[in-house]
MOPAC internal coordinates of N, CA, C and O (Angstrom, degrees):
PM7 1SCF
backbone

  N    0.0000 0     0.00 0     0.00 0    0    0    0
  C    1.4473 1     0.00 0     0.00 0    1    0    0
  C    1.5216 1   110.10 1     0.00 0    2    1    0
  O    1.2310 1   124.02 1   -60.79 1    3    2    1
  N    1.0556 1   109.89 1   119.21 1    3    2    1
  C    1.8971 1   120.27 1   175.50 1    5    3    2
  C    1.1939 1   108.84 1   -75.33 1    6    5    3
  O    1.2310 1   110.28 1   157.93 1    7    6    5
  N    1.4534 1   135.86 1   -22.07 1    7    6    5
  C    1.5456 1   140.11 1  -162.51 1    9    7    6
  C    1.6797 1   112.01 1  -104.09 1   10    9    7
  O    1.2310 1   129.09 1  -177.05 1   11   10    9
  N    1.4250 1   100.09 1     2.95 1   11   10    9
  C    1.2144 1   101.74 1  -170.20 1   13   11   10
  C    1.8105 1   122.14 1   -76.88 1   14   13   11
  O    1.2310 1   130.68 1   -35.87 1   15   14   13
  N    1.3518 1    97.00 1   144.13 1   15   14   13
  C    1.6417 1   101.19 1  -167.48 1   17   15   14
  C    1.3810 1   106.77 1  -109.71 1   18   17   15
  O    1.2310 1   114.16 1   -50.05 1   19   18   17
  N    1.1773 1   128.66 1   129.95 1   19   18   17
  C    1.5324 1   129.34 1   168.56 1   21   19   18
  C    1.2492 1   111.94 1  -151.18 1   22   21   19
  O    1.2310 1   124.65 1   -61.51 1   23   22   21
  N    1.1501 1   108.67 1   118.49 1   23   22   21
  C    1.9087 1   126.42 1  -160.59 1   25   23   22
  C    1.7651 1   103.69 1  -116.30 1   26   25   23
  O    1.2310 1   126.59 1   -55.26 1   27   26   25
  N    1.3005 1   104.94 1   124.74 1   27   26   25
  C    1.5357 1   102.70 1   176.98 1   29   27   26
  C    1.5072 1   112.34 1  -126.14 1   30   29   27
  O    1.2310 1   120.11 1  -120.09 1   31   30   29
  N    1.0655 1   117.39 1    59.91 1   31   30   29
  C    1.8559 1   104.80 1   175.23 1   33   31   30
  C    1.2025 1   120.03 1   -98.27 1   34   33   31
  O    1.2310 1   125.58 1   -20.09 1   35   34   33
  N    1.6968 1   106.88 1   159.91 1   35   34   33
  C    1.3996 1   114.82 1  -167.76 1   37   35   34
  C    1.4362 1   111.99 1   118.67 1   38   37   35
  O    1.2310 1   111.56 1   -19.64 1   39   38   37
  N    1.3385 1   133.51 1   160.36 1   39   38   37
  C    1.0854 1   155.45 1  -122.14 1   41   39   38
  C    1.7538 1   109.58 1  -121.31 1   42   41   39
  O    1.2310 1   119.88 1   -28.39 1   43   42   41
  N    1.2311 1   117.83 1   151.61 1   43   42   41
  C    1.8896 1    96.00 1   158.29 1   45   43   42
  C    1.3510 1    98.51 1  -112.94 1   46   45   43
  O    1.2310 1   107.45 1  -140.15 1   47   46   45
  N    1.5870 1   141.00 1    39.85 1   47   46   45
  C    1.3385 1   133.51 1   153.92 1   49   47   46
  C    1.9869 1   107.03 1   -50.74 1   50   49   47
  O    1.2310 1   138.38 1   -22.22 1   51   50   49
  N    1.3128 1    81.97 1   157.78 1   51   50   49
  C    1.7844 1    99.21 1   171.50 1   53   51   50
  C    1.9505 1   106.80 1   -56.40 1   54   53   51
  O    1.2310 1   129.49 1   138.36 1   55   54   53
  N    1.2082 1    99.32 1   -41.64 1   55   54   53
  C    1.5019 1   127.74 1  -165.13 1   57   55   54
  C    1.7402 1   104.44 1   -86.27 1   58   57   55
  O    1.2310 1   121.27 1   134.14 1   59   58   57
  N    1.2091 1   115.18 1   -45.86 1   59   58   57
  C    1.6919 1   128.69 1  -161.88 1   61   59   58
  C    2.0519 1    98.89 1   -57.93 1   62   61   59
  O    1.2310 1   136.98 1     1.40 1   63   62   61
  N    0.8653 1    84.71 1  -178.60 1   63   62   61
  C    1.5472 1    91.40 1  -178.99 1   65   63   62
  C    1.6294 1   111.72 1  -156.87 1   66   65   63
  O    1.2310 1   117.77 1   -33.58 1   67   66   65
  N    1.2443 1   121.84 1   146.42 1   67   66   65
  C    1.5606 1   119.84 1  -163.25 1   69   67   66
  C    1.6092 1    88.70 1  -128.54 1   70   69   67
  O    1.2310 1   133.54 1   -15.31 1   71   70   69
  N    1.3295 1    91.43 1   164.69 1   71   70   69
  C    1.7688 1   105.86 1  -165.75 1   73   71   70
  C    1.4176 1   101.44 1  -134.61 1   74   73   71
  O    1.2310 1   104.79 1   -87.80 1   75   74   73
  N    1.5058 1   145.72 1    92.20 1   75   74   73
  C    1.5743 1   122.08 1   172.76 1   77   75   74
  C    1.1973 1   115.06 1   -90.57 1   78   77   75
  O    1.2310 1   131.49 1   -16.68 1   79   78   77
  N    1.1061 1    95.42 1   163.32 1   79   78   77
  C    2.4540 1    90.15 1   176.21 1   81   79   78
  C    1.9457 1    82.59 1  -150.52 1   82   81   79
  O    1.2310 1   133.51 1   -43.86 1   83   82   81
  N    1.0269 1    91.49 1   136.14 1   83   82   81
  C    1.1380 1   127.54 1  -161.15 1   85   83   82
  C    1.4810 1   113.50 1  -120.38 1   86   85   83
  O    1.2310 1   111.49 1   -80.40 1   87   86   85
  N    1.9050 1   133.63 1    99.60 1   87   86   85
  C    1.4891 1    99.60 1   165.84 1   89   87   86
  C    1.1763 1   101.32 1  -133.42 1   90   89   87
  O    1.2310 1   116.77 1   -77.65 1   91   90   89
  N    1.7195 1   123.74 1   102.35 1   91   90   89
  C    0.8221 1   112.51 1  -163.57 1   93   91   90
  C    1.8816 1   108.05 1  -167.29 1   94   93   91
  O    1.2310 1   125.71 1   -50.52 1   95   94   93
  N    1.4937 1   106.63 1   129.48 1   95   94   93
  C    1.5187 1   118.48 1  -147.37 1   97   95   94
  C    1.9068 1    87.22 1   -67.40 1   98   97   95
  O    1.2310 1   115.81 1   -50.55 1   99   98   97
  N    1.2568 1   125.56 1   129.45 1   99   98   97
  C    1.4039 1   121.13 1   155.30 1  101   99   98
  C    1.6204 1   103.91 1  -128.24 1  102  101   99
  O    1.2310 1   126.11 1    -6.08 1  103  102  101
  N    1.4472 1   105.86 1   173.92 1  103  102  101
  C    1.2918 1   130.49 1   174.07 1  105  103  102
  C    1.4668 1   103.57 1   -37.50 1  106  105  103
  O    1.2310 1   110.82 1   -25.46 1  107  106  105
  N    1.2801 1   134.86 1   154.54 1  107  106  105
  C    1.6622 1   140.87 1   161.19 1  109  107  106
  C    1.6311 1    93.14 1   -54.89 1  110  109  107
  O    1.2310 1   116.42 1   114.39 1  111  110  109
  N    1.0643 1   124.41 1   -65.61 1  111  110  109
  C    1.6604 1   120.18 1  -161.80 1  113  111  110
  C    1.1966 1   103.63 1   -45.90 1  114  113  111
  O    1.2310 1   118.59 1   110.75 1  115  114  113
  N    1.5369 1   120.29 1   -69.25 1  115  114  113
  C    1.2852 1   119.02 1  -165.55 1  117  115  114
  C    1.6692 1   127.90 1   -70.97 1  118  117  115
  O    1.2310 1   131.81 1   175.88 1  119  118  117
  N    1.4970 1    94.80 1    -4.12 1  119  118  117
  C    1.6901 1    97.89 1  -172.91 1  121  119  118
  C    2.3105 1    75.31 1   -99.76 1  122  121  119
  O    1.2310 1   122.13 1   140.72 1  123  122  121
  N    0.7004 1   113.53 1   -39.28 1  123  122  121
  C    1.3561 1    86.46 1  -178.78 1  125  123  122
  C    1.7777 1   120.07 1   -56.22 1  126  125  123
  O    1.2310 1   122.17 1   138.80 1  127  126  125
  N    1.4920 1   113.44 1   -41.20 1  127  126  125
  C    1.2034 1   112.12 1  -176.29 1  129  127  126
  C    1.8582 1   111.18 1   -51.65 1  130  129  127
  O    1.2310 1   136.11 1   136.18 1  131  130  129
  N    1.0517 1    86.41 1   -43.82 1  131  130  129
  C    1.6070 1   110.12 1   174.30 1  133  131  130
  C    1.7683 1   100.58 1   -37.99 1  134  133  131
  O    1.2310 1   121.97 1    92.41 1  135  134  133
  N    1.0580 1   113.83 1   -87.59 1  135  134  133
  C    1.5274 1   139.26 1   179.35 1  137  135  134
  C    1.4859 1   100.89 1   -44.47 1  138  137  135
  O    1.2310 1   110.64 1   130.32 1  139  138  137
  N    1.2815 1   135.19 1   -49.68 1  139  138  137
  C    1.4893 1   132.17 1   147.51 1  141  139  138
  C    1.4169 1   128.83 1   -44.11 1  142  141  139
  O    1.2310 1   111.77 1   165.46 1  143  142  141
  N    1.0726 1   133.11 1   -14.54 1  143  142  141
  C    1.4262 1   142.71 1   164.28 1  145  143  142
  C    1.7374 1   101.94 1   -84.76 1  146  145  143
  O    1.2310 1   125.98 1   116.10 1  147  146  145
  N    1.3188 1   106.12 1   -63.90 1  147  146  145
  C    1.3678 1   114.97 1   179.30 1  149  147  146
  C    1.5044 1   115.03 1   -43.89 1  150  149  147
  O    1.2310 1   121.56 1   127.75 1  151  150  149
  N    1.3097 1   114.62 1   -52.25 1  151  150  149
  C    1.7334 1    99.03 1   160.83 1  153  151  150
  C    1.0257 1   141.93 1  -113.81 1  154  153  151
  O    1.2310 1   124.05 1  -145.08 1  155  154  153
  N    1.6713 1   109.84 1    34.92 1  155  154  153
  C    1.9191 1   129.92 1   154.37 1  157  155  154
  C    1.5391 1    91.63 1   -73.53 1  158  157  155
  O    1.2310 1   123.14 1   135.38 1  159  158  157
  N    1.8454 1   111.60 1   -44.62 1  159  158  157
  C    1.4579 1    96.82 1  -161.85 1  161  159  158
  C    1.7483 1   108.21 1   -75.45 1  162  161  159
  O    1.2310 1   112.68 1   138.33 1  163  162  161
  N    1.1380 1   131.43 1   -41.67 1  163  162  161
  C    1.8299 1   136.56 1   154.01 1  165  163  162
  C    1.3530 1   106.44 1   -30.94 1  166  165  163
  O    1.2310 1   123.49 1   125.62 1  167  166  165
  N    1.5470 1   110.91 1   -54.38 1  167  166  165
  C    1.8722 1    88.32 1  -166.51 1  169  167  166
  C    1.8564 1    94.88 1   -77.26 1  170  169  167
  O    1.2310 1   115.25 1   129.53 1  171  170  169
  N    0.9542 1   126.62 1   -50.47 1  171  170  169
  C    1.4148 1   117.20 1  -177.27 1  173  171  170
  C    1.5208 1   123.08 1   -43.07 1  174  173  171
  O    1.2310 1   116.78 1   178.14 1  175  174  173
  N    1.3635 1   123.73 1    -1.86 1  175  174  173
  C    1.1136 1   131.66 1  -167.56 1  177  175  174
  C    1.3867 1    90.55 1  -106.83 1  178  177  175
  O    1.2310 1   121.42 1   118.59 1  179  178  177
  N    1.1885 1   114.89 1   -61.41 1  179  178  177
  C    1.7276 1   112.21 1  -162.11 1  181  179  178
  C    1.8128 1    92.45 1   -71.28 1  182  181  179
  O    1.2310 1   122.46 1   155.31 1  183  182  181
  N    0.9142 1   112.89 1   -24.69 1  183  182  181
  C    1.6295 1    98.65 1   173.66 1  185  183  182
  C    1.5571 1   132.60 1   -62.72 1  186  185  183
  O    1.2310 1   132.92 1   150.08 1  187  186  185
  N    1.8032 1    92.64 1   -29.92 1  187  186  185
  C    1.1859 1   100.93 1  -172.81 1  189  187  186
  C    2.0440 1    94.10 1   -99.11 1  190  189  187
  O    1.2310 1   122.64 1   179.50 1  191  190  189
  N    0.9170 1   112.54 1    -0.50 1  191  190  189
  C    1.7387 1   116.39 1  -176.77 1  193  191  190
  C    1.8919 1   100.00 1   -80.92 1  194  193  191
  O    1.2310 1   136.88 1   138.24 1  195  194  193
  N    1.7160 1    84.91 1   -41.76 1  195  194  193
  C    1.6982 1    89.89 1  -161.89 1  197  195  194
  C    1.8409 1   104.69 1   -74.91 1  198  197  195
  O    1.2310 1   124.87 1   158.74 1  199  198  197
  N    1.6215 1   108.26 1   -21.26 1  199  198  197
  C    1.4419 1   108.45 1   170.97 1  201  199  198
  C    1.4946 1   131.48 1   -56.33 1  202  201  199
  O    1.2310 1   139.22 1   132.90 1  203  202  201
  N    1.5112 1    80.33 1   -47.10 1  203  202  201
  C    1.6930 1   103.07 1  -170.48 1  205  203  202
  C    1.6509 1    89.02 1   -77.59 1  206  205  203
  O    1.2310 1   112.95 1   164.88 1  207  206  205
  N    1.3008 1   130.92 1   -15.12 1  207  206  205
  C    1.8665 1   117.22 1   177.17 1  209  207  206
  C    1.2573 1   101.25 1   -88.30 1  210  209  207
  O    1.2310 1   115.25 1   153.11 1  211  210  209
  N    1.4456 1   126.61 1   -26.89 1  211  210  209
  C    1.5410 1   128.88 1  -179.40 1  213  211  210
  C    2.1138 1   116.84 1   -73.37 1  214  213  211
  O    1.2310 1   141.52 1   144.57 1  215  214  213
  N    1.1161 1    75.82 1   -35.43 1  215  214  213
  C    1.8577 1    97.97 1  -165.18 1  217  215  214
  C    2.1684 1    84.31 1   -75.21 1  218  217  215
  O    1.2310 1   115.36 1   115.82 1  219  218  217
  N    1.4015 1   126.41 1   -64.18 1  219  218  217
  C    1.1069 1   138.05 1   167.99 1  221  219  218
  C    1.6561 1   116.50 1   -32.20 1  222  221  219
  O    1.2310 1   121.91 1   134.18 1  223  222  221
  N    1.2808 1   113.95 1   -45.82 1  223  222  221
  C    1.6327 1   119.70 1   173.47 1  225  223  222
  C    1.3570 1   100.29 1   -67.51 1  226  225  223
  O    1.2310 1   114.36 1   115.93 1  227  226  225
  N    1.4770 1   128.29 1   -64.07 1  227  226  225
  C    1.0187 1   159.11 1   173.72 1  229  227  226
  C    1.4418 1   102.43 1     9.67 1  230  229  227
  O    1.2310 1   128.97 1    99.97 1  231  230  229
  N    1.6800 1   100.33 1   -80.03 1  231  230  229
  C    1.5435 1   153.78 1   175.39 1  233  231  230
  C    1.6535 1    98.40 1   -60.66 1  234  233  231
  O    1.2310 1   107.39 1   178.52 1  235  234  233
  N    1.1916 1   141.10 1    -1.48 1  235  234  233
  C    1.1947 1   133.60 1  -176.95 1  237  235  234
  C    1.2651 1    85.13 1  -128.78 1  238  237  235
  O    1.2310 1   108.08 1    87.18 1  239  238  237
  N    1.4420 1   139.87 1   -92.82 1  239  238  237
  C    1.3854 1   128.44 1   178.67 1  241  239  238
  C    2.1061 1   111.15 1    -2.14 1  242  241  239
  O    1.2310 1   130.51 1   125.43 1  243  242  241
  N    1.2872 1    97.33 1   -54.57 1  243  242  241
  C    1.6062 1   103.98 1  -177.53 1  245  243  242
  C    1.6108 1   111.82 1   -52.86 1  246  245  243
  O    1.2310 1   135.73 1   116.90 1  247  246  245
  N    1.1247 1    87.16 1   -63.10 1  247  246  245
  C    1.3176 1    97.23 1   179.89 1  249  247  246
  C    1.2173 1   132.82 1   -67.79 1  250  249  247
  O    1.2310 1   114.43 1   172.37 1  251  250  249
  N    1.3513 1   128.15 1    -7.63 1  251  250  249
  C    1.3858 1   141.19 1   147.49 1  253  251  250
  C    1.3587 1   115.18 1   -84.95 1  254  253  251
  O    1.2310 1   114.81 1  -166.32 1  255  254  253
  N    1.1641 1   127.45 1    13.68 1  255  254  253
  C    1.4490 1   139.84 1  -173.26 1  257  255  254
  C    1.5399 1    97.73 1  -127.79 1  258  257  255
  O    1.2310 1   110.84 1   129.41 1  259  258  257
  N    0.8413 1   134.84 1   -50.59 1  259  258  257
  C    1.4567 1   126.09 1   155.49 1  261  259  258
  C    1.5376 1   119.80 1   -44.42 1  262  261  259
  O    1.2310 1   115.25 1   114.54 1  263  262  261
  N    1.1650 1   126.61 1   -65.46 1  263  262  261
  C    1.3291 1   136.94 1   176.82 1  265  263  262
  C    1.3111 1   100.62 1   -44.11 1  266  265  263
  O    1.2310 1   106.64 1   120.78 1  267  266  265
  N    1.0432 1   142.45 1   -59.22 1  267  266  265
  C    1.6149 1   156.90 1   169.39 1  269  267  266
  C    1.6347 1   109.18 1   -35.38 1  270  269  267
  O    1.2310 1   132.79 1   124.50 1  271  270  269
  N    1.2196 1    92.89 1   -55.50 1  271  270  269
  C    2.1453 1    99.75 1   176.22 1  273  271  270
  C    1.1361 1   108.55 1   -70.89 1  274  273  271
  O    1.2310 1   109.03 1   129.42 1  275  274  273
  N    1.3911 1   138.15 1   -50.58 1  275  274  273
  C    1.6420 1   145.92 1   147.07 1  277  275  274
  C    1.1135 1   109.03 1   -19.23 1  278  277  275
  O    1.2310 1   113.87 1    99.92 1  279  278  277
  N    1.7733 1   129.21 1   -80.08 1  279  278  277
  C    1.2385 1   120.85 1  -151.15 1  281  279  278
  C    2.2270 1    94.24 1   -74.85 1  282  281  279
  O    1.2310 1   124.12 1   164.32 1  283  282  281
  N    0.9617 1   109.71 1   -15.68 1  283  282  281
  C    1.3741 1   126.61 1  -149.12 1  285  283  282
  C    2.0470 1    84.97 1   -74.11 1  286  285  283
  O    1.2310 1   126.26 1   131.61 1  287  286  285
  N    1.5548 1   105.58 1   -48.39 1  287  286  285
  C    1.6006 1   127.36 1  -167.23 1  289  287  286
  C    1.4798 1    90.25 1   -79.19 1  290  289  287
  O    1.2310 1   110.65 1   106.41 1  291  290  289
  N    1.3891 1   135.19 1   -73.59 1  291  290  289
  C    1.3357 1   138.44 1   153.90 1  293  291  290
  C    1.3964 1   111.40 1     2.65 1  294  293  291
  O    1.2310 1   112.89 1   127.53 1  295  294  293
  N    1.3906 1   131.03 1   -52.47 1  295  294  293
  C    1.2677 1   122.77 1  -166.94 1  297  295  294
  C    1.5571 1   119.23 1  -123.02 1  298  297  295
  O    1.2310 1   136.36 1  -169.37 1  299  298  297
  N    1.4923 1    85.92 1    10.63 1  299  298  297
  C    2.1671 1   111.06 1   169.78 1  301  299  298
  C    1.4158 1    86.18 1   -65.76 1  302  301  299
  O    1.2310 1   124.96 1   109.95 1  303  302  301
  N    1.7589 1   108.08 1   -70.05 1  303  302  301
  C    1.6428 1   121.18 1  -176.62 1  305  303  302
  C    1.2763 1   116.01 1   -26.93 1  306  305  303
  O    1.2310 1   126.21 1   118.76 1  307  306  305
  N    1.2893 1   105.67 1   -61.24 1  307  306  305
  C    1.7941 1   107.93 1  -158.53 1  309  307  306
  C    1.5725 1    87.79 1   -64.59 1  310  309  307
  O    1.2310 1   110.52 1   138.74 1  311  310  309
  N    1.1318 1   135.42 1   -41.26 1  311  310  309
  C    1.8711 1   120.94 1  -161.49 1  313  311  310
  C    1.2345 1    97.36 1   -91.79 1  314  313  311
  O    1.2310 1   108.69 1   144.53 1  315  314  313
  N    1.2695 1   138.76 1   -35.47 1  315  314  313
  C    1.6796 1   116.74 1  -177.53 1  317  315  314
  C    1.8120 1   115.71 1   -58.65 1  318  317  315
  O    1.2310 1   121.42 1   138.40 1  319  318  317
  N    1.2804 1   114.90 1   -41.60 1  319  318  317
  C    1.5025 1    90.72 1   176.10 1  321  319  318
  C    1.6147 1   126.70 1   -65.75 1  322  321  319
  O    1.2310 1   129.50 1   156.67 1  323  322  321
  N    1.6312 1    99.30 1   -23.33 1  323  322  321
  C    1.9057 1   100.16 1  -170.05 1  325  323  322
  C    2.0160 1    99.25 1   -56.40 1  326  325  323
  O    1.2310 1   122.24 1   132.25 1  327  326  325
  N    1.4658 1   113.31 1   -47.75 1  327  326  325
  C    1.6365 1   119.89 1   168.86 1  329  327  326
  C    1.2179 1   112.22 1   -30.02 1  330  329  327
  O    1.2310 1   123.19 1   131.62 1  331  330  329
  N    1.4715 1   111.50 1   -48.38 1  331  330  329
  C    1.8697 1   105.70 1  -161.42 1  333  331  330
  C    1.6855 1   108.08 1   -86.49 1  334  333  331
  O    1.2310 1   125.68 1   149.51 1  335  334  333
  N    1.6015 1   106.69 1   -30.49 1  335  334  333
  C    1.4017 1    90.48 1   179.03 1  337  335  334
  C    1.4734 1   103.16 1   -88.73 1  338  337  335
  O    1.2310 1   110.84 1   172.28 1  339  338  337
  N    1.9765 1   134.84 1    -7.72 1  339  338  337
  C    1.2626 1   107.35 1   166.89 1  341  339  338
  C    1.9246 1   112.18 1   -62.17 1  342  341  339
  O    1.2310 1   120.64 1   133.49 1  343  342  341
  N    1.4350 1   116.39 1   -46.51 1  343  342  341
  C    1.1178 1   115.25 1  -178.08 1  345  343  342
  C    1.8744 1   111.33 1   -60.95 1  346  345  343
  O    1.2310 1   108.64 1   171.85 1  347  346  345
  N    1.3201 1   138.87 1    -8.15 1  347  346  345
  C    1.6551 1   129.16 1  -175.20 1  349  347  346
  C    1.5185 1    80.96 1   -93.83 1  350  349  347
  O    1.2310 1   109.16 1   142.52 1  351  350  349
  N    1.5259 1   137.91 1   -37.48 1  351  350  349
  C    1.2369 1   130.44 1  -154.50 1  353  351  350
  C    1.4136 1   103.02 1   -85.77 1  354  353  351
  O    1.2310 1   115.82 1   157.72 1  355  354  353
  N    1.5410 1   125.53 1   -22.28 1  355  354  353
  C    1.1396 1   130.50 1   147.48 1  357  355  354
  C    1.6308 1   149.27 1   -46.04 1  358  357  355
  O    1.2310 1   135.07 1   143.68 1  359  358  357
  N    1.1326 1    88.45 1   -36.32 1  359  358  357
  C    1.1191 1   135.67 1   164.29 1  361  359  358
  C    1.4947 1   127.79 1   -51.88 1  362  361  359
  O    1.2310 1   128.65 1   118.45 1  363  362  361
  N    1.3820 1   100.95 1   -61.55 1  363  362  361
  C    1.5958 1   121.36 1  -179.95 1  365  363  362
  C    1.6121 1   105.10 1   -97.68 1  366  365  363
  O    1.2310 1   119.53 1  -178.66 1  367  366  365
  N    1.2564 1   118.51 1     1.34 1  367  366  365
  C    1.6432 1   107.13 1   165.49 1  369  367  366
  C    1.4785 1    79.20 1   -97.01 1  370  369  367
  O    1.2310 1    97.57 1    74.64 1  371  370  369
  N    1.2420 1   157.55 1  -105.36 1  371  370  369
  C    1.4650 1   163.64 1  -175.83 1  373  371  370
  C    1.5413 1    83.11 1    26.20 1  374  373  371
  O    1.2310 1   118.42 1   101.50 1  375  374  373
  N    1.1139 1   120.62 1   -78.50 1  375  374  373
  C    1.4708 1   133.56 1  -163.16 1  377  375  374
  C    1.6456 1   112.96 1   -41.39 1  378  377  375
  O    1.2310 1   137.51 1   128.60 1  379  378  377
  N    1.4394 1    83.69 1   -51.40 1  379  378  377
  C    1.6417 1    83.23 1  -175.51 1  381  379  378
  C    1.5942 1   117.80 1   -82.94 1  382  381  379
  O    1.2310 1   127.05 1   154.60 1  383  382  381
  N    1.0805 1   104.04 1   -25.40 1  383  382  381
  C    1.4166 1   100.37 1   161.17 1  385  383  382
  C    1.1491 1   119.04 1   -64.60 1  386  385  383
  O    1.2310 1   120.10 1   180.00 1  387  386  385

């Protein structure tokens, strides 16, 4: 084939990313293997997309669950002392009576 296109860019870094484009008639077997790579590598992506969105909620759920026990402890504080001085003020009318 004279018309044939085959494009390879991109890098072999850890990080780099390669792009092929491909137009070109093969066997059923081998254009399937092809197309089988192509969506091990798609589903592995959204798997690892949908982790990192799960693991990300995850980490927000937490962290709004903390804030919650904080403001929750935060405002244990503020009401336990008003109790002790109603009960000393209790206390000291008892007395005087």
């Amino acid at each position: 084939m004279s018309d044939e296109v085959i494009e390879l860019i991109g890098t072999e870094t850890p990080t780099g990313s390669i792009r092929v484009r491909l137009d070109l008639e093969l066997p059923h077997e081998q254009a399937m293997q092809i197309l089988a790579t192509v969506h091990d590598y798609k589903d592995r992506k959204q798997k690892e997309e949908e982790a990192a969105r799960r693991r990300e909620e995850a980490e927000r759920r937490k962290a709004e669950a903390a804030a919650r026990k904080a403001a929750k402890a935060e405002a244990a504080k503020v009401k336990k002392p008003a109790p002790a001085k109603d009960a000393a003020t209790k206390g000291n009318d008892e007395k005087k009576a």
